[in-house]
C-alpha positions as CSV (number, residue, x, y, z in Angstrom):
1,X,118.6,-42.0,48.9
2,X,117.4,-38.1,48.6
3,X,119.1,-36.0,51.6
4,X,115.5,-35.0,52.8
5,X,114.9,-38.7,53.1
6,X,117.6,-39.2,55.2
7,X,116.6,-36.5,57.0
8,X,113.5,-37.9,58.0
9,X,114.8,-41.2,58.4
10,X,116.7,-40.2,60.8
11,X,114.4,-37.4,62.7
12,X,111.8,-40.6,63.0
13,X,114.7,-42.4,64.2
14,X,115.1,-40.0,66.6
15,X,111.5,-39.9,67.7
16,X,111.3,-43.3,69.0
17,X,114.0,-42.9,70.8
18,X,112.5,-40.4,72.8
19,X,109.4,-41.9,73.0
20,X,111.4,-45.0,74.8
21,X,112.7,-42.3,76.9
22,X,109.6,-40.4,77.8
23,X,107.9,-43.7,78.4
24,X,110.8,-44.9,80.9
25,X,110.8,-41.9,82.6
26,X,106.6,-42.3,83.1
27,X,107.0,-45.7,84.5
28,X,109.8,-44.7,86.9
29,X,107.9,-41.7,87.8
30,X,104.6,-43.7,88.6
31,X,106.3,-46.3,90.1
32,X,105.4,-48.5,87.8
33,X,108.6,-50.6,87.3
34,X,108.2,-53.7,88.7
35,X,110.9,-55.8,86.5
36,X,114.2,-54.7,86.4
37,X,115.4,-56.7,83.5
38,X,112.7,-55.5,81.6
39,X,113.2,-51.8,82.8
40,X,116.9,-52.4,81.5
41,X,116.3,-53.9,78.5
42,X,114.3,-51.0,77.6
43,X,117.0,-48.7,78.4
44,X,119.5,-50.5,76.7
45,X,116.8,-50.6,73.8
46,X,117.0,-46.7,74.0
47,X,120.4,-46.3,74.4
48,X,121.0,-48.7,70.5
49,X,118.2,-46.4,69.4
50,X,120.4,-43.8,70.2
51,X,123.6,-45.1,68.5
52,X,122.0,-45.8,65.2
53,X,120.9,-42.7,65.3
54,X,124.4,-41.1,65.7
55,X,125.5,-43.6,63.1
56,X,123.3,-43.1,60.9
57,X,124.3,-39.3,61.2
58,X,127.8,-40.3,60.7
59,X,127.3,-41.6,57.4
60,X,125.2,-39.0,56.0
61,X,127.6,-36.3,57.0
62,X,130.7,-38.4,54.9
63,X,128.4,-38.3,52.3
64,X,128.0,-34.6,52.6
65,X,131.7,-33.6,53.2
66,X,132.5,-35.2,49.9
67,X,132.2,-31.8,47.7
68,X,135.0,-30.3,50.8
69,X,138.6,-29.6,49.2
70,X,140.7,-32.8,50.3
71,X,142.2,-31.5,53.5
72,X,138.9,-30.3,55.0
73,X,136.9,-33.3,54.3
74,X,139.6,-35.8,55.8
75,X,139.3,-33.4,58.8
76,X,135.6,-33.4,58.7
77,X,135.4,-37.2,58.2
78,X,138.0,-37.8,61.0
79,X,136.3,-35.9,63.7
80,X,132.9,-37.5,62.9
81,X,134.5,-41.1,63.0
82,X,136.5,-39.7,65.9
83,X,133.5,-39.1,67.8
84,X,131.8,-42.5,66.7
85,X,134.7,-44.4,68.1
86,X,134.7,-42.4,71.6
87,X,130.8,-44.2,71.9
């Protein structure tokens, strides 16, 4: 896939997770939660949104580091997967 595509993918990705923020933070804020399982369920539906995202980062920047002479892109990866992990 084209790195502009995966740009978007990802900045789309992105977008819904904030719109399943925003929209949590407009119920709570209107006191409009009435169901905690489903007000946590969205969260944790925000929260996955969020993880994919960073995962989906992840990968791209391997992808990207590739071109790096040997030691730098084993640092590169490393941190990235480094950071992953600590999720």
């Amino acid at each position: 896939m084209h790195t502009d595509q995966k740009k978007k993918l990802l900045i789309d990705r992105l977008c819904r997770a904030e719109g399943q923020v925003r929209a949590l933070r407009t119920k709570l804020g209107r006191d409009e939660v009435t169901d905690c399982k489903a007000f946590m369920s969205q969260i944790k539906a925000a929260r996955s949104a969020l993880k994919r995202a960073s995962e989906q980062y992840v990968l791209h920047h391997i992808h990207r580091c590739q071109h790096l002479p040997s030691g730098e892109r084993d640092k590169q990866i490393e941190e990235a997967l480094s950071i992953l992990a600590s999720d």
